[in-house]
C-alpha positions in Angstrom: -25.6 -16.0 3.2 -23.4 -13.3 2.4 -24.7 -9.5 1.6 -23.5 -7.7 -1.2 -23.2 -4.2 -1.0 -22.2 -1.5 -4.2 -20.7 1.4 -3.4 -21.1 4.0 -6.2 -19.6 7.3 -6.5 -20.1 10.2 -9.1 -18.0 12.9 -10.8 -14.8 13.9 -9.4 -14.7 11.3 -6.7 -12.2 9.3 -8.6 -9.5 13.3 -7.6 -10.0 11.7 -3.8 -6.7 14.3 -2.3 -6.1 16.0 -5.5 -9.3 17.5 -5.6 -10.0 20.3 -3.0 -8.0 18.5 -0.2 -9.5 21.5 2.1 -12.9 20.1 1.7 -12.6 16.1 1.1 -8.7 15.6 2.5 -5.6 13.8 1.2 -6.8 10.5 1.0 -7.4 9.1 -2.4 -10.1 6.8 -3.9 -7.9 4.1 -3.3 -7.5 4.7 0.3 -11.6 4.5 1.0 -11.8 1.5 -0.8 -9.3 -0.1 1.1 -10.9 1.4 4.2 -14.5 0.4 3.0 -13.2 -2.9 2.5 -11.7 -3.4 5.7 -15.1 -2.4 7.4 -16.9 -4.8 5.0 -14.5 -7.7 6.3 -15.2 -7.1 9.8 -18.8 -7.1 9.3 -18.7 -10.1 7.0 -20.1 -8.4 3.7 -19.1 -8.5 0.2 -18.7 -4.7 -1.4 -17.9 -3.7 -4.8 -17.0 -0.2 -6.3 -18.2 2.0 -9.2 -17.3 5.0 -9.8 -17.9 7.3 -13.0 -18.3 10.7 -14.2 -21.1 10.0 -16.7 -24.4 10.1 -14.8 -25.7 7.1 -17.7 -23.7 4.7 -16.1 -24.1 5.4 -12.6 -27.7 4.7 -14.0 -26.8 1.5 -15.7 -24.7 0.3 -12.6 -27.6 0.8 -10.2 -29.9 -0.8 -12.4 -27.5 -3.8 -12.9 -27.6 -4.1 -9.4 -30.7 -5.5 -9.2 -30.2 -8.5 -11.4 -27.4 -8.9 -9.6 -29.1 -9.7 -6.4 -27.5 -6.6 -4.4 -28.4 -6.4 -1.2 -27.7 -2.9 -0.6 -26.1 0.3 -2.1 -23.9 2.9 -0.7 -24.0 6.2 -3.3 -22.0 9.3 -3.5 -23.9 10.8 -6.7 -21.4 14.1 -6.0 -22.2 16.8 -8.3 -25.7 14.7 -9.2 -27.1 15.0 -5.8 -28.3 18.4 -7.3 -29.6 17.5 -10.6 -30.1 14.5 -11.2 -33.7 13.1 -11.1 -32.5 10.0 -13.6 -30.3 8.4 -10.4 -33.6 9.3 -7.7 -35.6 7.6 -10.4 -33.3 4.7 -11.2 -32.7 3.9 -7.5 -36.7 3.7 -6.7 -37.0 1.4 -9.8 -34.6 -1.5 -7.8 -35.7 -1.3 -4.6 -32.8 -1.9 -3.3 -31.7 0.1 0.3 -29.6 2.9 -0.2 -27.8 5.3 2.1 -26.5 8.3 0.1 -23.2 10.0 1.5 -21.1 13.2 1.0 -17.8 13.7 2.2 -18.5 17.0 3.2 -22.0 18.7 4.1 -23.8 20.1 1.1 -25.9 21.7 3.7 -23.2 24.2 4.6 -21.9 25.0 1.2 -23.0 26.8 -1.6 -26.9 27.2 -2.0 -27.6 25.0 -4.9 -25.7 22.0 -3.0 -28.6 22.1 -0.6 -30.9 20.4 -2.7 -30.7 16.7 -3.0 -33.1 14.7 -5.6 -31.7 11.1 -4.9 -32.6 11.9 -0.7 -36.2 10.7 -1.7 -35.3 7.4 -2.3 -33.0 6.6 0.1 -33.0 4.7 3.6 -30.6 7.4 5.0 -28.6 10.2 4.1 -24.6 10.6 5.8 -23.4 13.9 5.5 -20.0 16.1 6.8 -18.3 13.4 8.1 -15.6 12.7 5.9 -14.6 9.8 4.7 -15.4 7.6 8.1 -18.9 8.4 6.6 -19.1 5.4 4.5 -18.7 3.1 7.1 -21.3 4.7 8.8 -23.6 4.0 5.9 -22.1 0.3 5.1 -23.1 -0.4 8.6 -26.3 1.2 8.7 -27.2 -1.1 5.9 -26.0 -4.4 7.2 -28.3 -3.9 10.5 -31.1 -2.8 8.2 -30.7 -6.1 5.4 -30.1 -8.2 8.4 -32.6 -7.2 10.6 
């Protein structure tokens, strides 16, 4: 059977080398989901991609997850990692693995960026390493829904 993995990502993410190219390089949005998807190929999972700056329906998309019979969720909540407790509550409502990722390493920025609400509810957290990060996390994920 074939595992379904969602990738989400929050506000901003969608400016992918406009956006601080210092911080999260010159590769776009469309560049890591072509990369993403390549990954996903070899390992023989489906992904599909949200992205939104509206925290409601990064909500809504992780709860539609569920009745869609995702196996497993990949989330960049960006600039909700901080605040909010809707997405850490919305992904313990599914159930459904996640591995929350960030481009960079909140840990060595600002002081607010240290906190992370949605860290609570996830499986694993991949941090600073760039983009390369999410395949880290899509293949953390397939070992843990196949094993």
């Amino acid at each position: 059977m074939d595992k379904k993995i969602l990738v989400l990502n929050g506000p901003n993410m969608n400016m992918l080398g406009i956006r601080q190219p210092e911080i999260y390089g010159k590769s776009t949005y469309e560049d890591l989901k072509t990369m993403i998807s390549a990954e996903a190929e070899k390992l023989g999972v489906t992904v599909s991609f949200f992205q939104s700056n509206h925290e409601g329906a990064l909500v809504d998309a992780i709860q539609q997850a569920y009745f869609d019979k995702i196996d497993g969720i990949i989330i960049n909540p960006a600039a909700y990692t901080h605040t909010s407790v809707a997405l850490l509550d919305a992904v313990k409502a599914v159930g459904i693995p996640t591995v929350e990722v960030h481009v960079s390493d909140p840990d060595t920025r600002e002081e607010f960026r240290h906190v992370s609400y949605i860290r609570a509810a996830c499986v694993g957290t991949i941090r600073g390493h760039g983009l390369a990060g999410y395949l880290e996390a899509l293949r953390l994920l397939v070992e843990r829904v196949d094993g």
